[in-house]
C-alpha positions in Angstrom: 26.5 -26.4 -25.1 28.5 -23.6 -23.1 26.8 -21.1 -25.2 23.5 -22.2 -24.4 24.3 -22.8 -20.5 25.9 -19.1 -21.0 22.8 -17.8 -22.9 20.2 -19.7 -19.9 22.4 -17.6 -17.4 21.8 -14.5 -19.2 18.0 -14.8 -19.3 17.2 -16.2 -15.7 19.3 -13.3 -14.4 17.9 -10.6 -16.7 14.4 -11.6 -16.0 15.4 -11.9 -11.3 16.6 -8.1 -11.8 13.4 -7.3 -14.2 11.0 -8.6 -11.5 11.1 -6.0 -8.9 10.7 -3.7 -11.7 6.9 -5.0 -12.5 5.8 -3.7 -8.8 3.6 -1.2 -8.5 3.1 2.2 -6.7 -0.7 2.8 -5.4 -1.8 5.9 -4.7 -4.3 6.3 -1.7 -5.6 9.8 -0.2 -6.0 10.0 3.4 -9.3 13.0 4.0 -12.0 13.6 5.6 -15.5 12.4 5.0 -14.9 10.5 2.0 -16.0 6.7 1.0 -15.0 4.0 -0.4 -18.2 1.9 -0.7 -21.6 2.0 1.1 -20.4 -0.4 4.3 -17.2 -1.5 5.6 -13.9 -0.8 6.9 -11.7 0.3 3.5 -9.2 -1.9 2.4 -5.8 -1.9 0.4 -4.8 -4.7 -1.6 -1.6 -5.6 -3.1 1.0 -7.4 -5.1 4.4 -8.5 -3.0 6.7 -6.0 -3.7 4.1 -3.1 -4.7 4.5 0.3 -3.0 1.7 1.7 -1.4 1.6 5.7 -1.4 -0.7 7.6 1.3 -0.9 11.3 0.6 -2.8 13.1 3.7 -5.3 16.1 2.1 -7.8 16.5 4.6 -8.0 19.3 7.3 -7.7 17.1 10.4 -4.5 15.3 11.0 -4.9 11.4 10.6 -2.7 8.3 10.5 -2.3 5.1 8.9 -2.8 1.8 10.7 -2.8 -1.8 9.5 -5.1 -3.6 11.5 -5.5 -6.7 9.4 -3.6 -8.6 6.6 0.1 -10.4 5.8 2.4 -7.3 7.7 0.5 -4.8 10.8 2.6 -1.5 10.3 1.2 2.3 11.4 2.7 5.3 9.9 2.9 8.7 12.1 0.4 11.2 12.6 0.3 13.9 9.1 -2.2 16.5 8.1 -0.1 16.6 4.8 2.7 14.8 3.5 2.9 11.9 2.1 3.8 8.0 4.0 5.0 5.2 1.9 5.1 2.0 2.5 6.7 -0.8 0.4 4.6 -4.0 1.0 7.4 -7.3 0.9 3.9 -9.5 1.2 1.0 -9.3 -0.8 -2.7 -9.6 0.2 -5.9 -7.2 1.4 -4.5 -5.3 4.1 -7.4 -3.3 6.3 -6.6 0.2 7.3 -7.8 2.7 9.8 -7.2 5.9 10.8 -6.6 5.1 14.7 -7.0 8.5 15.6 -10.7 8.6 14.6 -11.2 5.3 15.8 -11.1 2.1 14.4 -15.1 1.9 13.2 -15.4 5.8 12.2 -17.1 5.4 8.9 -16.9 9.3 8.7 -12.6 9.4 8.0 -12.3 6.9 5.6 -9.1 6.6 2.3 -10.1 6.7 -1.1 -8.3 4.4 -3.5 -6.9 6.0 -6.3 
């Protein structure tokens, strides 16, 4: 009995410390004049626990705000770089850029 109680121990904690380990890293490009789909403000959507990875290519400096979904968050202005973001709630976050405005269709991410 104490070696099955010991072996039950074993597993449950193996398989807590394995979770975080099945997250995800998406990788997102911040740019100029690209689209996501025909209409729409472009969206981001996640597991809890997934990393989210912006990398900023275009020529114009933008930013990264989350103006709907579980966590609101912003990241700083870039014209390159990279801004990562590790999302502790999962869901379909929207993001803008808020320096083009928050209904610019013309500086929009693509989802890579």
């Amino acid at each position: 009995m104490r070696k099955l109680l010991a072996l039950v121990i074993v597993s449950a904690t193996s398989a807590a410390l394995a979770l975080p380990a099945l997250a995800a890293t998406k990788s997102v490009d911040v740019g100029d004049n690209w689209f996501v789909r025909s209409r729409g403000v472009p969206t981001v959507t996640v597991k809890r626990n997934d990393t989210v990875r912006w990398r900023f290519v275009g020529d114009r400096p933008h930013n990264v705000v989350a103006t709907r979904g579980p966590v609101r968050f912003r990241s700083p202005v870039k014209s390159s770089g990279v801004f990562k973001r590790k999302m502790t709630r999962g869901g379909t976050y929207r993001i803008v850029c808020e320096i083009h405005g928050r209904s610019d269709q013309s500086m929009v991410l693509k989802v890579r």
